[in-house]
N, C-alpha and C positions, 0 to 999 in steps of 0.2 A: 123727721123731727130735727129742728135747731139744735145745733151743739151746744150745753149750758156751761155758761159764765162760773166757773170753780174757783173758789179760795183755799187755800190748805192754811189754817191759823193754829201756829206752832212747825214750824218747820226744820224743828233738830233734828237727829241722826232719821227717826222714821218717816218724820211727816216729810224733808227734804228728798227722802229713796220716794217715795208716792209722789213725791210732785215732780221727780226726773222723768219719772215714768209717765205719770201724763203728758206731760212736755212731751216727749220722745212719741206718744199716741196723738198729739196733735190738737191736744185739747185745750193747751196754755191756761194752766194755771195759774194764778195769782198767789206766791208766798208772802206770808205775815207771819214776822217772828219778831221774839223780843230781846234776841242778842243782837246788838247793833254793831258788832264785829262782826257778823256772820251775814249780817242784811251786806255790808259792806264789799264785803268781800266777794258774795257772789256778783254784783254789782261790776265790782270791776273785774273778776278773772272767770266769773262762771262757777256753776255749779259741782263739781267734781266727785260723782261717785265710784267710789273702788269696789268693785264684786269680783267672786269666784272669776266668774267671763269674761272680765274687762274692765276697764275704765271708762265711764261714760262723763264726758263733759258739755252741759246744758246750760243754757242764758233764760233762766223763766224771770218773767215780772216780780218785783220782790218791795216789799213794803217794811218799811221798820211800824211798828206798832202803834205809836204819832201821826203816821201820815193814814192811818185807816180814815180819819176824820176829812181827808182831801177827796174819800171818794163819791162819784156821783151816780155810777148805774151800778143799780144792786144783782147782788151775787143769786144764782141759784141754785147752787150747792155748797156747802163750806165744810168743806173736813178739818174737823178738830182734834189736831193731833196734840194737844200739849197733855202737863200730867192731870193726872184725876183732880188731885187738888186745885187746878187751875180753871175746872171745868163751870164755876160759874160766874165767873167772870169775864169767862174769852168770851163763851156764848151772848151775855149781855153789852160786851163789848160789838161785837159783830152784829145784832139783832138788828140795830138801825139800817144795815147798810143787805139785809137777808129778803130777797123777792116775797112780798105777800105770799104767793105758791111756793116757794122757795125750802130747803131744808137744812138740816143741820147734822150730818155723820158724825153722832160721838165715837172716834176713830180713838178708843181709850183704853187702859186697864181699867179695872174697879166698877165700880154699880154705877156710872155716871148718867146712863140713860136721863133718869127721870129729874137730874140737876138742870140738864138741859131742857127736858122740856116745862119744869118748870117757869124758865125764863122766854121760851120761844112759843112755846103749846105745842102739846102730842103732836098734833097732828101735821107740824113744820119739824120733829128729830124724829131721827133713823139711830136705834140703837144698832151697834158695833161692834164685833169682838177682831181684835188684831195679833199676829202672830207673825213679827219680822227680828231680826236679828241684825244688831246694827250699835254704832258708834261712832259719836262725832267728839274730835277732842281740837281739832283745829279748824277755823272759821272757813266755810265755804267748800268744808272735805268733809267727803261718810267715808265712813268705812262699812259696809254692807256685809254682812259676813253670809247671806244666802243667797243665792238670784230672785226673780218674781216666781219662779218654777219652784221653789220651795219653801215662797210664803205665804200667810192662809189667812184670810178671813170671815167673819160670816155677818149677814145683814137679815135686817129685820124684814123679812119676806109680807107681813103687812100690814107695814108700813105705806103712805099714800106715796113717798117716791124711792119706795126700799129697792124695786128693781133696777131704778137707775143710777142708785149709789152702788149697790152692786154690779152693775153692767160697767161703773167707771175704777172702783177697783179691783176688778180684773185682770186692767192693764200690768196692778201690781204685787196680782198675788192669785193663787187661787180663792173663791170664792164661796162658801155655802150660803144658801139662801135658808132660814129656819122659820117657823113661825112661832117659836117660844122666845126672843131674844135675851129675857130676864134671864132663863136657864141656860143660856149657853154662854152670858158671863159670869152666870156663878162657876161653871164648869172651867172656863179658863179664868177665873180667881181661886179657884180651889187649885189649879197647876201652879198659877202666881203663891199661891202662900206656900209650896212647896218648895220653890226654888229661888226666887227675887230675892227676899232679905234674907234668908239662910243663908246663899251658896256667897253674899256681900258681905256678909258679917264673918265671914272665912278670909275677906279680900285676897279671892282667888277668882279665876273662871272657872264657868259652870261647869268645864269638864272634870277639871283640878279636882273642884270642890267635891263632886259624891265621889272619886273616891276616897276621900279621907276616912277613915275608919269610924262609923258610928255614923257618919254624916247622912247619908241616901235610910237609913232609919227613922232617922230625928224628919228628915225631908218629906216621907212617906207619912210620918205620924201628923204632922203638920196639913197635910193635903186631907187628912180623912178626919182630923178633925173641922175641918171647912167644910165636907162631904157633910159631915153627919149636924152640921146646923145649917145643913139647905136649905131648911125649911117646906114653904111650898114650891121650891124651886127642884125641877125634873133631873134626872142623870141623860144627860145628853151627849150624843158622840160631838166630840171636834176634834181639830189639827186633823181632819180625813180620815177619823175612825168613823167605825159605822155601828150601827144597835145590834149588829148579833156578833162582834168583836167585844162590844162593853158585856152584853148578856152573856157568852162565853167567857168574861175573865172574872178569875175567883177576885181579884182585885181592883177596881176601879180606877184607884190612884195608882198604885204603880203601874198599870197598862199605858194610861195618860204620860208619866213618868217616863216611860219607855220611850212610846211615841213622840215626846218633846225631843228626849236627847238623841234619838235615831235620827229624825228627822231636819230636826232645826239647830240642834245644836250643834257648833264647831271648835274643834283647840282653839285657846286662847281669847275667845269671845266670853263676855264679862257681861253682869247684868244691867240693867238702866242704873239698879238702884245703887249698886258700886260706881258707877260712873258718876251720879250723883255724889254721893259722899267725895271723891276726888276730888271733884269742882269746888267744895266747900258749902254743897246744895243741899235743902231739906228733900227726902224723899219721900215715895209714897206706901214707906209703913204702913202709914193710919188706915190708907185707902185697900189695903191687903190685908195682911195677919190682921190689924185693927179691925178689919170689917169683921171678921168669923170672929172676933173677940167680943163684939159687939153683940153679934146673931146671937151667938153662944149664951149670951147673959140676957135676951132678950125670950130666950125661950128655954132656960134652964140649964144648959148644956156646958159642962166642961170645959174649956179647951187653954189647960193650963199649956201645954208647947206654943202654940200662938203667941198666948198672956208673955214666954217668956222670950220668945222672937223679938214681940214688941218693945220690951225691954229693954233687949241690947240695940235696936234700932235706934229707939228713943239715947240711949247712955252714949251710941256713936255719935249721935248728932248735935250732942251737948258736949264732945269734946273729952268726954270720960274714958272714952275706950277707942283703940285703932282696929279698923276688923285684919282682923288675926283669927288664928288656930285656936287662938286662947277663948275666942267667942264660945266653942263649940260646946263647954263644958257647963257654960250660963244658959244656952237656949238648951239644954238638956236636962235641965234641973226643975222645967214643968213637967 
């Protein structure tokens, strides 16, 4: 089989770590991204990833967002790494330029599968679950806080080219192939609501943040109120649990909890969604805590800690509140 033509569309701190990585496996990737500081920069000095292991510095193809319109042979893979929010737009942005046979990896948090296929049809996206650790605050630099040995994804097993978006990120992570994929993003949006905009609205890292006193509570009750408006959505192992580690634990969420911060989490590593707020960027509240707040009221269910997560997310980003300490006492008041 022909090596296929790859796009990574969005290429900040995650999508740029997966597209060094293909680089470096020989697959040359095509980056598209819409910080034209960042297009620039690798441009002229290269890609520059910092991990645990090393420094890696890479020259991939790199596109500012304008020039997608110059291109003429279409892509047959495109990993879309930007945020939830962004997900229907990039996918109808890139559709024109996506091989007939071709597909669409929603490489994303949140429920975005079906935004994408939406605009592409089922049967051209590959849903997505990702699990890297990572920061970019100066143009053309990650900061990678794990190698690919301890980051995780999983793909939609069948899907019509699920095994060979999974066969290409690989390169930059472990792998699970599932055949539920709906349920294995709820399961990592049920981790997402437990730690993203909580441990942000602390403006601390993740480490910092649970242990602040009352905090890995508030964190846990958030996660199982996500749990408990699954709906028709399965308890599924990820992050490398497995079904009779979930069926051995009296707790769902905090095992999950566990396994994030054992595994993925490192001092001083910060969430998207704190990095966002620095930038002076909206974040993907809505696409998180909002989702279970939404489920929740869609099928009856409570989930006032969410309702006030959202709250302080929403009051950060209107300029009301700095995340601080002083958060902790508002998202506890559901």
């Amino acid at each position: 089989m022909s090596t296929p033509s790859i796009a990574v569309l969005g290429a900040g701190a995650n999508g740029a770590s997966i597209g060094a990585d293909l680089f470096d496996a020989g697959l040359d990737p095509v980056l598209i991204e819409q910080w034209p500081a960042h297009v620039e920069a690798i441009r002229r000095d290269g890609l520059r990833v910092e991990m645990p292991s090393g420094t890696r510095q890479v020259r991939p193809r790199t596109l500012h967002l304008c020039e997608v319109a110059t291109l003429r042979a279409p892509f047959d893979l495109v990993l879309l790494v930007t945020k939830a929010y962004d997900a229907r737009w990039a996918a109808a942005l890139i559709e024109p330029y996506l091989a007939p046979d071709g597909a669409i990896a929603a490489v994303q948090n949140g429920m975005t599968t079906q935004t994408v296929a939406d605009i592409v049809g089922a049967d051209r996206c590959v849903g997505t679950v990702i699990e890297i650790s990572s920061t970019m605050i100066d143009p053309g630099v990650v900061h990678r806080h794990v190698d690919p040995e301890r980051s995780w994804f999983a793909v939609d097993a069948t899907a019509r080219r699920g095994d060979e978006v999974a066969d290409v990120l690989s390169y930059a992570g472990e792998v699970a192939r599932v055949d539920d994929i709906s349920s294995a993003k709820w399961m990592k949006l049920v981790s997402n609501a437990s730690v993203l905009v909580p441990t942000a609205a602390l403006g601390l890292p993740m480490v910092d943040a649970i242990e602040v006193p009352g905090m890995r509570a508030l964190m846990l009750e958030a996660g199982r109120e996500a749990l408990r408006v699954a709906g028709e959505h399965q308890v599924l192992p990820i992050f490398g649990l497995t079904r009779e580690s979930l069926a051995a634990s009296g707790d769902v969420v905090e095992t999950m909890l566990d396994m994030l911060y054992t595994r993925f989490t490192v001092p001083g590593a910060t969430t998207t969604v704190l990095q966002d707020w620095r930038k002076g960027r909206h974040s993907e509240v809505d696409d998180i805590n909002g989702a279970v707040v939404a489920a929740g009221r869609r099928l009856g269910i409570p989930t006032p800690i969410n309702e006030a997560i959202v709250e302080v997310g929403h009051a950060i980003e209107r300029g009301e509140l700095e995340p601080a300490l002083a958060a902790l006492p508002r998202m506890q008041r559901g």
